[in-house]
N, C-alpha and C positions, 0 to 999 in steps of 0.2 A: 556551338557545336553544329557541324553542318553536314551532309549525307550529299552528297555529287550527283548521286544519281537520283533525287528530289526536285523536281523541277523548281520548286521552293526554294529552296537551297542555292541554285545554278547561280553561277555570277552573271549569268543572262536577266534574271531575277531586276540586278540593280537598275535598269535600265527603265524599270517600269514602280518603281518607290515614287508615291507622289506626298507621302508622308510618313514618317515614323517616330516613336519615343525611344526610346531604352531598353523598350521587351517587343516591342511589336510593330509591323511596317503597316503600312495603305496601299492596297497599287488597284489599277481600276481592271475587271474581268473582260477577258477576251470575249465572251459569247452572254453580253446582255442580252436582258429584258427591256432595258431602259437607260437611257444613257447615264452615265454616270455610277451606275452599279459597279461596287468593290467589294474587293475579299481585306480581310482584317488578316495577317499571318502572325506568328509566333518568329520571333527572331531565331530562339533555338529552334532545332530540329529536335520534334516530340509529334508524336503519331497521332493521339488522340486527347481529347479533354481532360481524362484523368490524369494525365501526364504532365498536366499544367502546373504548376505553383501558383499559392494565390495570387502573387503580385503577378505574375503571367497572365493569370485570369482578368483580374481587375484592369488591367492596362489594356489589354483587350478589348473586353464588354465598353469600358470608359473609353476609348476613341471609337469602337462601333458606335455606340450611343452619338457621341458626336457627331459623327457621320449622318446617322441618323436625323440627327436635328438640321442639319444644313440638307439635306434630299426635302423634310418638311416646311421648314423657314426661309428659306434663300431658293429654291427651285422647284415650291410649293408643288409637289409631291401630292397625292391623296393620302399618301400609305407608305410603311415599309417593311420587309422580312427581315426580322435577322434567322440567320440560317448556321447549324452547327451540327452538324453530321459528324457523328466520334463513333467509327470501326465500320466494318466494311455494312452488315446487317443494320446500320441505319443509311448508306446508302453514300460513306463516305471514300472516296474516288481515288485523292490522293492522301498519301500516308502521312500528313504534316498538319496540324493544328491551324484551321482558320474560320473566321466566321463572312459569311454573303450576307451583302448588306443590301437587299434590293429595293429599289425604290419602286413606287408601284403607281398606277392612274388608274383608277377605277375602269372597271373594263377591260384592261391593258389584255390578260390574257386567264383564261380562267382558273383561279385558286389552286393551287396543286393541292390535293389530296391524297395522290398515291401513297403516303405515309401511313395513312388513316388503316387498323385493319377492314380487310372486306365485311367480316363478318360484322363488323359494328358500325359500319357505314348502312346498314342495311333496317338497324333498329337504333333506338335510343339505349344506352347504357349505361343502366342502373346501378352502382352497384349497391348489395346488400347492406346491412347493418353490418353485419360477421365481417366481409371485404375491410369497410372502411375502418371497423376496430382493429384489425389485423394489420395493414399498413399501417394507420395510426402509430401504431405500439411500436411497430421496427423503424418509420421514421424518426418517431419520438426518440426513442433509445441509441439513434445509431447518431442523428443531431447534436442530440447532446453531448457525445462525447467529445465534439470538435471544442 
């Protein structure tokens, strides 16, 4: 399934596949940090994470990951991001499931944080007893059901 007006999507797209499986392509980003940095896409056209199917997901994370391993093994890397922005309020730009896979060198450029809330960037946070019994209990319960 594919949406035309996705840049994801676009048959311009093909041009820039330097690897793919079944569910998911490779292609490397136009505006690195580091050479070599790519986005992981979803073959279908699905907006955000929750949209995924597991084997969507897993074929995913599993060539990220791979990815992953050759920025640290073969073009010994310090470091890398994976990065998965699902709906606009985490900061996610285009409407199409993918993950950044950045590779990093210490140094290279300072930690993005803007993520982080302000106000807890500001102290250490704690939480409670009560908090973590409380997520506990809804993680617990809603895990389970899977």
């Amino acid at each position: 399934m594919f949406d035309m007006e996705c840049p994801f999507c676009s048959p311009q797209i093909e041009k820039r596949v330097i690897y793919e499986n079944s569910l998911a392509r490779l292609i490397l980003t136009q505006d690195a940090i580091n050479p070599g940095q790519a986005l992981v896409l979803s073959k279908r056209h699905i907006a955000t994470l929750y949209e995924l199917n597991e084997n969507e997901f897993n074929a995913m994370y599993l060539l990220a990951k791979r990815v992953a391993d050759i920025f640290i093994n073969t073009f010994s890397y310090d470091g890398v991001n994976l990065l998965l922005n699902s709906g606009v309020a985490a900061g996610q730009t285009i409407p199409h499931a993918h993950i950044h896979i950045v590779p990093r060198i210490l140094g290279d450029v300072p930690i993005a944080r803007e993520w982080l809330n302000p106000l807890l960037q500001r102290k250490e946070y704690n939480p409670t007893h009560t908090e973590l019994m409380h997520y506990s209990k809804i993680f617990k319960n809603e895990l389970e059901k899977s």
